[in-house]
N, C-alpha and C positions, 0 to 999 in steps of 0.2 A: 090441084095443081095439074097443069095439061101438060103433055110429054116434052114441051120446050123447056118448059122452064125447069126439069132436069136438067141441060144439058151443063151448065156449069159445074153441077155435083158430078158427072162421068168421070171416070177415072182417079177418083178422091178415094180416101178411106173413111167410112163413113159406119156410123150405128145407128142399126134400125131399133128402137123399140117397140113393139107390139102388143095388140090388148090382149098375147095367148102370153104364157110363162115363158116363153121365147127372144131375147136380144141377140141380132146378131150384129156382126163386126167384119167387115170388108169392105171391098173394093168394086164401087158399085160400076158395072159393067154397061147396064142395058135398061132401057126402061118402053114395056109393049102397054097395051092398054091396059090389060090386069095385073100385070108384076111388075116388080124389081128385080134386077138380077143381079149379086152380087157372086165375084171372083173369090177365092181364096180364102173363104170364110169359114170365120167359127160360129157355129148355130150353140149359143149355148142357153139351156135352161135353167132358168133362176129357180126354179122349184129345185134344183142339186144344187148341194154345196150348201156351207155357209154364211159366203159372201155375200152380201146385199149386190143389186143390180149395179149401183154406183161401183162401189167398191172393186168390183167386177171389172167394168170398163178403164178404170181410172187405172186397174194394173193392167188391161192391154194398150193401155200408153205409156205407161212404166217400158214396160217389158216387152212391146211389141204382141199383136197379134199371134194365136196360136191357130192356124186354122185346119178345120175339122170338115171340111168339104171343099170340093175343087170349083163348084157351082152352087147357089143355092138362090130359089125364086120365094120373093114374102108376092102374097097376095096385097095391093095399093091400099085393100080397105080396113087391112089387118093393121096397118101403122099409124101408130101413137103420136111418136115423133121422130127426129132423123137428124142427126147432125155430124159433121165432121169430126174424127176424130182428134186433127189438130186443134179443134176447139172446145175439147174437153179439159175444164181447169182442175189442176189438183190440188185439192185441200190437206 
């Protein structure tokens, strides 16, 4: 995906999953040629907790985002997949 076709996703809230133990959940700010950059984010590792990944996500749309960094950069080639949090269905 080339840095344009971000540009719809800017300023959405949005979850990154990644191929490290890693999802995160914000507000994606900026997109350079190697990163993402999202605002207000929770970097949170599925290796802690309980929670399965889903499960995870589905209560920061319960509940709202709890965020655990003021910036945070994923590497573009580290991402899985990515999608809005308004478009996360809860079962």
């Amino acid at each position: 995906m080339d840095n344009d076709a971000w540009n719809g996703w800017l300023g959405q809230v949005v979850v990154v999953d990644t191929n490290s133990n890693f999802v995160y959940i914000g507000t994606l700010a900026r997109v350079i040629e190697h990163f993402v950059e999202l605002k207000d984010a929770d970097a949170h590792d599925r290796g802690e907790g309980l929670s399965t990944k889903e499960q995870y996500v589905m209560e920061a749309k319960r509940f709202g985002v709890k965020p655990n960094r003021k910036e945070v950069s994923v590497r573009k080639t580290a991402i899985v997949s990515l999608s809005k949090l308004d478009d996360v269905l809860l079962y």
